[in-house]
N, CA, C and O atoms as CSV, one atom per row, in Angstrom:
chain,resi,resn,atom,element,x,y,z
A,1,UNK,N,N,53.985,63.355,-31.982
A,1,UNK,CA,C,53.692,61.934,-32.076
A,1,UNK,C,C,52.814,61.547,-30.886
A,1,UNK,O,O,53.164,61.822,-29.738
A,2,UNK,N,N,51.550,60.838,-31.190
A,2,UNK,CA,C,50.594,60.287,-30.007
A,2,UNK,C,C,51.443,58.965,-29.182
A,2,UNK,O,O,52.423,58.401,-29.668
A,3,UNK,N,N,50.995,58.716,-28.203
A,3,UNK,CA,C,51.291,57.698,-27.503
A,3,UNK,C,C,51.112,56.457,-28.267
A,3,UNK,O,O,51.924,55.566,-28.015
A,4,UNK,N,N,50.258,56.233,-29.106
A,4,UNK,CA,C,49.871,54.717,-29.586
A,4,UNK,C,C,51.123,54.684,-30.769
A,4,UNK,O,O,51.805,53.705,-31.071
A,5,UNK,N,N,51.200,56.071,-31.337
A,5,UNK,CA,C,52.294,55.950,-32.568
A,5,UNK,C,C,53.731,55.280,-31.723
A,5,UNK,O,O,54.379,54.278,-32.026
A,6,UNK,N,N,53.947,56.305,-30.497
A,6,UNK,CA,C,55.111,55.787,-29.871
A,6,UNK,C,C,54.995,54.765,-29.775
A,6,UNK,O,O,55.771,54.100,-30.461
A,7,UNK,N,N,54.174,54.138,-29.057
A,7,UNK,CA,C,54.251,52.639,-28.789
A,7,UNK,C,C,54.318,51.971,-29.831
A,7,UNK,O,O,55.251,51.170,-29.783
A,8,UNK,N,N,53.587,51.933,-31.011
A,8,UNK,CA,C,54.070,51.146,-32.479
A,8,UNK,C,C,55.509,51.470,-32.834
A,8,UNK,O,O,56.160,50.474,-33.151
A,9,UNK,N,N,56.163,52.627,-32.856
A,9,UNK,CA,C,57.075,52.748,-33.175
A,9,UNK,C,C,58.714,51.885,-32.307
A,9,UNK,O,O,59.812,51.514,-32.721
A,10,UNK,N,N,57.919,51.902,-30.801
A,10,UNK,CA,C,58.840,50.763,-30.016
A,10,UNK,C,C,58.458,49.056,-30.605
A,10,UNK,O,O,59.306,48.167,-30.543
A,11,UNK,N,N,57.323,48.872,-31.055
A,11,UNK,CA,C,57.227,47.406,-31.581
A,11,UNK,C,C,57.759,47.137,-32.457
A,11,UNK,O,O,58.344,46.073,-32.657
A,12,UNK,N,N,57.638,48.338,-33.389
A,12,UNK,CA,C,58.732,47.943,-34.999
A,12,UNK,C,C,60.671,47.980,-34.809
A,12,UNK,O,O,61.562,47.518,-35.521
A,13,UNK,N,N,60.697,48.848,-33.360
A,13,UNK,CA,C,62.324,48.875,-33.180
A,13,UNK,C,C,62.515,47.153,-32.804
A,13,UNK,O,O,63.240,46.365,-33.411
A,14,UNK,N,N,61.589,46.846,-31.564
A,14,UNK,CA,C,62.014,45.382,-31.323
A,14,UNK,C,C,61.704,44.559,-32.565
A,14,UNK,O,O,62.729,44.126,-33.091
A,15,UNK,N,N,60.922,44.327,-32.989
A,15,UNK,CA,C,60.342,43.660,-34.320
A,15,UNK,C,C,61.707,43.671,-35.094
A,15,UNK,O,O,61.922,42.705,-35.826
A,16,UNK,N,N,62.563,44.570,-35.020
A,16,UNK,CA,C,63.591,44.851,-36.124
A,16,UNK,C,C,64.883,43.950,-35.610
A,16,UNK,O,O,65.458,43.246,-36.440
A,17,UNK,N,N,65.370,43.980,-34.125
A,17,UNK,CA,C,65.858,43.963,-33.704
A,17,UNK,C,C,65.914,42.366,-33.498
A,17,UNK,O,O,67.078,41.972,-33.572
A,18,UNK,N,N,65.085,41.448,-33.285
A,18,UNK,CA,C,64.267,40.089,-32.605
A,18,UNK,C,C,64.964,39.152,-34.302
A,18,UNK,O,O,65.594,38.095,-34.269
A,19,UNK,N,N,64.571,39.998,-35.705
A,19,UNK,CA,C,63.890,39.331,-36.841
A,19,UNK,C,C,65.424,38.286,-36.856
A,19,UNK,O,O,66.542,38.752,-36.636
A,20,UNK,N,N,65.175,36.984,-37.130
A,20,UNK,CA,C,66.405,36.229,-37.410
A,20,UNK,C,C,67.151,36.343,-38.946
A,20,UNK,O,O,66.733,36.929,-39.945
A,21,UNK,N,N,68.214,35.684,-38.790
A,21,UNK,CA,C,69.594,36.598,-39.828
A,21,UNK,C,C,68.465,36.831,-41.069
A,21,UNK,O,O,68.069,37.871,-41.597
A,22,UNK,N,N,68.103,35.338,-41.317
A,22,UNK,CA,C,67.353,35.072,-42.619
A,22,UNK,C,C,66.052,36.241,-42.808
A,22,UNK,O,O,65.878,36.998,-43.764
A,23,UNK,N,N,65.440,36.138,-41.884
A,23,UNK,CA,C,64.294,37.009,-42.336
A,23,UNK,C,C,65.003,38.710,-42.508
A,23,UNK,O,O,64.385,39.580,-43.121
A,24,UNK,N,N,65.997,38.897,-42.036
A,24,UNK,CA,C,66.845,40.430,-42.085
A,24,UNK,C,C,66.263,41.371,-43.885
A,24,UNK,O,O,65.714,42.427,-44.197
A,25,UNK,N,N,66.944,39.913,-44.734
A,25,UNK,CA,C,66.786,40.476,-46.400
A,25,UNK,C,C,65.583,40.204,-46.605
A,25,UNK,O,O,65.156,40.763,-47.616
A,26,UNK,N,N,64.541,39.318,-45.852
A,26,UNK,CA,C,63.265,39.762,-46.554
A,26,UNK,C,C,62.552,41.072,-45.843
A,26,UNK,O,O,61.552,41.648,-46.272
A,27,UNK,N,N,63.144,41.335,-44.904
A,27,UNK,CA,C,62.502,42.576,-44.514
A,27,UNK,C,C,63.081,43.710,-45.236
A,27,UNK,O,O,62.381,44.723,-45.223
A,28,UNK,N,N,64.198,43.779,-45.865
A,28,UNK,CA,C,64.643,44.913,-46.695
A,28,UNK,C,C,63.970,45.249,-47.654
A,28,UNK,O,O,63.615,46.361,-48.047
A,29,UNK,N,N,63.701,43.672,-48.243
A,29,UNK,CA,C,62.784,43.053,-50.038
A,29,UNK,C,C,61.470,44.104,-49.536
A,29,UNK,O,O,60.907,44.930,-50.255
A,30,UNK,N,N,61.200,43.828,-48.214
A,30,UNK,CA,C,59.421,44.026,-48.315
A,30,UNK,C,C,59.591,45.881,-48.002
A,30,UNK,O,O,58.663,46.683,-48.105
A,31,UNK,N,N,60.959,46.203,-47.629
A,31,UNK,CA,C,60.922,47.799,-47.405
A,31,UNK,C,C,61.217,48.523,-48.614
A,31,UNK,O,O,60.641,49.587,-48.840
A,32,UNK,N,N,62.346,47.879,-49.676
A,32,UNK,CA,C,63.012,48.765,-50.801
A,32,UNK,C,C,62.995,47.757,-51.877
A,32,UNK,O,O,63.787,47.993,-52.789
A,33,UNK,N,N,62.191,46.555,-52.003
A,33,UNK,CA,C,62.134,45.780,-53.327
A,33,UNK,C,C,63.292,45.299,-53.304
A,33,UNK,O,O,63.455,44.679,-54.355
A,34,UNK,N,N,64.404,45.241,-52.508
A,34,UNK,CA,C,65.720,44.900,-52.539
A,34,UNK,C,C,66.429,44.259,-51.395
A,34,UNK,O,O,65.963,44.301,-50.256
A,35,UNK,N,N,67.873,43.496,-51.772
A,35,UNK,CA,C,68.166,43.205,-50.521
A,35,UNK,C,C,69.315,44.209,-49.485
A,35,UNK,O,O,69.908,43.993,-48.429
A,36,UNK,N,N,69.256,45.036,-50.163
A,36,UNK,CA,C,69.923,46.564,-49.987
A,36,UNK,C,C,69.328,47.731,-50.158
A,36,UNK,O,O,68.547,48.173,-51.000
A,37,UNK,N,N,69.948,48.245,-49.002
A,37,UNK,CA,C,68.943,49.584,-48.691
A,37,UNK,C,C,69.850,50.785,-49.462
A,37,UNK,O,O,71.035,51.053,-49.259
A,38,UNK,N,N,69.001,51.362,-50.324
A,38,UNK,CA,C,69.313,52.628,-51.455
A,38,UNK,C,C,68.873,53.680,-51.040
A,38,UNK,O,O,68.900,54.639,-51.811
A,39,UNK,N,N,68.310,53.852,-49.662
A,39,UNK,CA,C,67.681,55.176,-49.344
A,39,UNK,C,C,68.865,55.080,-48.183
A,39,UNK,O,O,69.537,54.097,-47.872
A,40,UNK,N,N,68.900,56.615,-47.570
A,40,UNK,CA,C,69.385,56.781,-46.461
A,40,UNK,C,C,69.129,56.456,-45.186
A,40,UNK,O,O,69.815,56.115,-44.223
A,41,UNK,N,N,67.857,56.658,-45.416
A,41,UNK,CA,C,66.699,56.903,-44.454
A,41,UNK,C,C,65.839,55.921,-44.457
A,41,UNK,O,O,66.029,55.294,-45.498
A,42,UNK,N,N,64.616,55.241,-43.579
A,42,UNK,CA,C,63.391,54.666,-44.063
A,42,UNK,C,C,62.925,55.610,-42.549
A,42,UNK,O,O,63.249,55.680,-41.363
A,43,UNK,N,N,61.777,56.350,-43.703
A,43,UNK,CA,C,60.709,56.818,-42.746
A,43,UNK,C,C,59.398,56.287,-42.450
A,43,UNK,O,O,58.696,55.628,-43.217
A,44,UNK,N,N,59.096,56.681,-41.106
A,44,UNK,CA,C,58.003,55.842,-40.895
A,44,UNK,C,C,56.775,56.865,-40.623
A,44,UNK,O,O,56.965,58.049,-40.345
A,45,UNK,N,N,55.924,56.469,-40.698
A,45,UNK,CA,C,54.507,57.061,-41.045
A,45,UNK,C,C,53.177,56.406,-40.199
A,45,UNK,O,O,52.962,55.208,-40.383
A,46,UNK,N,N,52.559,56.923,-39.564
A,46,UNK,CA,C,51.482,56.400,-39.261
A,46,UNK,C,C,49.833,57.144,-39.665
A,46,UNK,O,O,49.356,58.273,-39.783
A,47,UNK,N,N,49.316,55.498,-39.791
A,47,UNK,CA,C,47.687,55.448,-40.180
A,47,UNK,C,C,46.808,55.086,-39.573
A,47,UNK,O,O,46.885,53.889,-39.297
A,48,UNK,N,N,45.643,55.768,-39.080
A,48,UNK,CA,C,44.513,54.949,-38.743
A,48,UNK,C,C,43.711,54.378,-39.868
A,48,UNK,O,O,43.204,55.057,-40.761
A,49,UNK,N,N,43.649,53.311,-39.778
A,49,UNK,CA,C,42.802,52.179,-40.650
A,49,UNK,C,C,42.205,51.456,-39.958
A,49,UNK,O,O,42.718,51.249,-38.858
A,50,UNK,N,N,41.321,50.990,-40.167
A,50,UNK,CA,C,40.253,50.125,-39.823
A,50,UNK,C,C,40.326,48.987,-40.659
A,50,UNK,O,O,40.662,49.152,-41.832
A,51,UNK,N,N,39.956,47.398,-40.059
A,51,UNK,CA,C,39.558,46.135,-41.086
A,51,UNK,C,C,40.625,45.748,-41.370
A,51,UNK,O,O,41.630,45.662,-40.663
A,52,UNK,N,N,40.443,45.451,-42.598
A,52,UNK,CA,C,41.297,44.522,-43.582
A,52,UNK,C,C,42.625,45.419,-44.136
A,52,UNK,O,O,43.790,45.048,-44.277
A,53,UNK,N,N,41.806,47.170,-44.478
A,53,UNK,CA,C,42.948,47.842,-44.691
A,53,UNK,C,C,44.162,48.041,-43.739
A,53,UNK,O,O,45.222,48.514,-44.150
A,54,UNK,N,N,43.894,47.537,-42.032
A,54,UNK,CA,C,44.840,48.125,-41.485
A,54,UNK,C,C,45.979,46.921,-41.290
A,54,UNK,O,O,45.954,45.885,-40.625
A,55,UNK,N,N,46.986,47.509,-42.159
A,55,UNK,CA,C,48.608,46.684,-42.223
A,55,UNK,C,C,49.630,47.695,-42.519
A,55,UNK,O,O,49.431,48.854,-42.881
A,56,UNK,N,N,50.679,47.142,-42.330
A,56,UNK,CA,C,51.536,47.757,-42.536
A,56,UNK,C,C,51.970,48.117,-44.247
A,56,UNK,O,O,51.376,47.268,-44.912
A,57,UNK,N,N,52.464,48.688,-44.826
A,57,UNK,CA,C,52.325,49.346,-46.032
A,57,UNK,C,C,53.558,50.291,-46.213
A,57,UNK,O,O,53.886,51.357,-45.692
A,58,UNK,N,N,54.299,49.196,-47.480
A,58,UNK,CA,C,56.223,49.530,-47.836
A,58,UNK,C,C,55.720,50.346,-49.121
A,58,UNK,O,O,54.985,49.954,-50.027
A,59,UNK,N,N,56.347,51.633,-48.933
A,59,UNK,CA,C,56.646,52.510,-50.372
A,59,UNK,C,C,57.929,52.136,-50.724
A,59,UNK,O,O,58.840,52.458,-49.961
A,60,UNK,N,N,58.251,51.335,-52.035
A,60,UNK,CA,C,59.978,51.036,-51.775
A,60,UNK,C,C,60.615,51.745,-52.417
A,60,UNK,O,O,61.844,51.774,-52.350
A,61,UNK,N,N,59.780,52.620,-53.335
A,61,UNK,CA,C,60.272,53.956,-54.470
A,61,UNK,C,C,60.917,55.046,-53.075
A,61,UNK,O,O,62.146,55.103,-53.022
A,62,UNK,N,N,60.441,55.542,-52.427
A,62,UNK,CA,C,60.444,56.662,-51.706
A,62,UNK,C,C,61.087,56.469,-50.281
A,62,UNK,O,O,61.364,57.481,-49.638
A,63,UNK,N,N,61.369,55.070,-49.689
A,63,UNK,CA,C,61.408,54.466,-48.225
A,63,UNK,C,C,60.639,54.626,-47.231
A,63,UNK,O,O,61.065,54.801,-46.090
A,64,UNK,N,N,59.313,54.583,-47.566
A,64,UNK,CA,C,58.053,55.309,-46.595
A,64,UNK,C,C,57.810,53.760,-45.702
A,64,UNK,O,O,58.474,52.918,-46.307
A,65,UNK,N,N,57.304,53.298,-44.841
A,65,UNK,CA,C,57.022,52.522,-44.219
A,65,UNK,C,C,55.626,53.159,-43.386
A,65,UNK,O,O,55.721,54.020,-42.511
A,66,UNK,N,N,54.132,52.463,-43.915
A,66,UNK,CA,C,53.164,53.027,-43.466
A,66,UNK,C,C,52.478,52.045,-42.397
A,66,UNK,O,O,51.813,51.054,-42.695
A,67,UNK,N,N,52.743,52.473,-41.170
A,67,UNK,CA,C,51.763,51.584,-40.106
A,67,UNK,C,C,50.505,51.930,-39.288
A,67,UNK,O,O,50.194,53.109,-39.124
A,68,UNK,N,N,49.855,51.032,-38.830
A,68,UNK,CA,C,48.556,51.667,-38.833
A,68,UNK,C,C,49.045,52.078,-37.100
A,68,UNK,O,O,50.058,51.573,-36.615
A,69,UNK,N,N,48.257,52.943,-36.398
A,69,UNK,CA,C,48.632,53.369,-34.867
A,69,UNK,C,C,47.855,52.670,-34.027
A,69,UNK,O,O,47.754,53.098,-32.878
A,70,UNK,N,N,47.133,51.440,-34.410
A,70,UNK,CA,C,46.294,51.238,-32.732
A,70,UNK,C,C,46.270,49.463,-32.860
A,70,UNK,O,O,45.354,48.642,-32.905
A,71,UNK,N,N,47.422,49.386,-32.882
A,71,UNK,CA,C,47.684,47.627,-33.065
A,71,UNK,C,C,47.854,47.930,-30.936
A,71,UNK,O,O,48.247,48.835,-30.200
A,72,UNK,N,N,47.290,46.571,-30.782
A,72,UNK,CA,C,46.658,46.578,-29.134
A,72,UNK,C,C,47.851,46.045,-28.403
A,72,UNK,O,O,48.087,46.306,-27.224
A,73,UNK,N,N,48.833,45.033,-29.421
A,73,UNK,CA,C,49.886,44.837,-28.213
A,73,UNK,C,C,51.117,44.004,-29.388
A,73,UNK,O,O,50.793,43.573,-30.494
A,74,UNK,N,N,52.519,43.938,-28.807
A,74,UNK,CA,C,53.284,43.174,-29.793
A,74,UNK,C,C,53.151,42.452,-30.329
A,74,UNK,O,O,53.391,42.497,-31.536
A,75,UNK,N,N,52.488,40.907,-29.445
A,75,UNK,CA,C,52.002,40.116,-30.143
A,75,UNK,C,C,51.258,40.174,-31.355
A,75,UNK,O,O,51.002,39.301,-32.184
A,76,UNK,N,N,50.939,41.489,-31.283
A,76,UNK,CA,C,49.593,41.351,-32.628
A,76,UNK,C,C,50.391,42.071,-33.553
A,76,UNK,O,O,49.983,41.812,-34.685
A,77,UNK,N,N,51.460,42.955,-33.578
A,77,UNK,CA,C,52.498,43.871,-34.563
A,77,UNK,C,C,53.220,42.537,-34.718
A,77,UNK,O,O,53.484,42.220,-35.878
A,78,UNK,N,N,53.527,41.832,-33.894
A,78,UNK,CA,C,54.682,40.887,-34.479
A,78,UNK,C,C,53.939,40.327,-35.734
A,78,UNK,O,O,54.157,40.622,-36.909
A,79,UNK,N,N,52.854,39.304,-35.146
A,79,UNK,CA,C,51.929,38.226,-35.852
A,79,UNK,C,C,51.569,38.783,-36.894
A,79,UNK,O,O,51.658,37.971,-37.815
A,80,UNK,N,N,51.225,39.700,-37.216
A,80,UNK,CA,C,51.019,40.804,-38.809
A,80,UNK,C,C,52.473,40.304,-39.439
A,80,UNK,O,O,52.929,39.327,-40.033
A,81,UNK,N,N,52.864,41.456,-38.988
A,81,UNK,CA,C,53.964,41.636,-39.773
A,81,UNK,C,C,54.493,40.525,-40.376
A,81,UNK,O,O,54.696,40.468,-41.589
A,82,UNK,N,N,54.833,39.245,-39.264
A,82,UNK,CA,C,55.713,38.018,-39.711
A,82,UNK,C,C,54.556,37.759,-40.907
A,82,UNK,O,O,55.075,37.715,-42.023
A,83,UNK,N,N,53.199,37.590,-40.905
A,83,UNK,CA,C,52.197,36.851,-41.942
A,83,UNK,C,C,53.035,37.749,-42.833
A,83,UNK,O,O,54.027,37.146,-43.240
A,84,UNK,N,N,52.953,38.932,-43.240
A,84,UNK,CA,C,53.434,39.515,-44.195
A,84,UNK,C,C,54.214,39.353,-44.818
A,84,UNK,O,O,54.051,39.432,-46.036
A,85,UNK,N,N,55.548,39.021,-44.207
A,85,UNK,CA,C,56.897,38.857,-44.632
A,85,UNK,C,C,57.240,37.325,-44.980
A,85,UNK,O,O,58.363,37.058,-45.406
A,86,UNK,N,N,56.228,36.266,-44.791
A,86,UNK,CA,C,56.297,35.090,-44.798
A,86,UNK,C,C,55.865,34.955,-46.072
A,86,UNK,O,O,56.270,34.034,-46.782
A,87,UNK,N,N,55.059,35.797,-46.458
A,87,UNK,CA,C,53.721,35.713,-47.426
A,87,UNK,C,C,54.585,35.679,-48.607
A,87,UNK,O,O,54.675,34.645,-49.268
A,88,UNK,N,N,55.252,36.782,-48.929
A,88,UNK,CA,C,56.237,37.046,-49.927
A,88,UNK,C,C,55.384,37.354,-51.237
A,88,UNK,O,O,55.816,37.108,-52.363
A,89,UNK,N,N,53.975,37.984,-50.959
A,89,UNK,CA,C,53.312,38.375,-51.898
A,89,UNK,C,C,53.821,39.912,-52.120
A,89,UNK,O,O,53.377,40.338,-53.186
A,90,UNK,N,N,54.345,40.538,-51.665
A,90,UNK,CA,C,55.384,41.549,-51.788
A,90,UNK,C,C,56.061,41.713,-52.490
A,90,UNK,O,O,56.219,42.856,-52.920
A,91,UNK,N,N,56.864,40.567,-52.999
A,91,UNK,CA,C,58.082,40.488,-54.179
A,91,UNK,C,C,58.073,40.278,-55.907
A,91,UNK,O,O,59.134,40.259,-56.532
């Protein structure tokens, strides 16, 4: 694992950790289509993407969680992510 993965991978632990009660089940919705987790596991994966493609990206068949590796600081993993999960174009 590169340093930038590590470091994303510490933003998504706090990110996880921070999310309030309510947003908890939409972050499940946006990981497994559900408000319960059916996998054992959720693995995480990293991408370099560029633009518009680079977001985060839920396999909810498989529990894959795809993030891109060169987000520059929390603020900017948080601010994604929350647009995402707010968005509820996911569901």
């Amino acid at each position: 694992m590169t340093e930038s993965q590590k470091t994303v991978l510490k933003y998504l632990c706090k990110f996880v950790k921070e999310l309030e009660t309510n947003m908890i089940g939409t972050f499940l919705r946006f990981m497994t289509a559900s408000d319960i987790i059916f996998t054992s596991k959720i693995e995480v994966t990293f991408v370099h993407l560029e633009g518009l493609s680079s977001h985060p990206v839920a396999h909810t068949c498989s529990g894959v969680l795809e993030l891109p590796d060169d987000y520059q600081s929390y603020p900017d993993f948080r601010c994604q992510f929350m647009e995402i999960l707010r968005s509820t174009v996911f569901v």
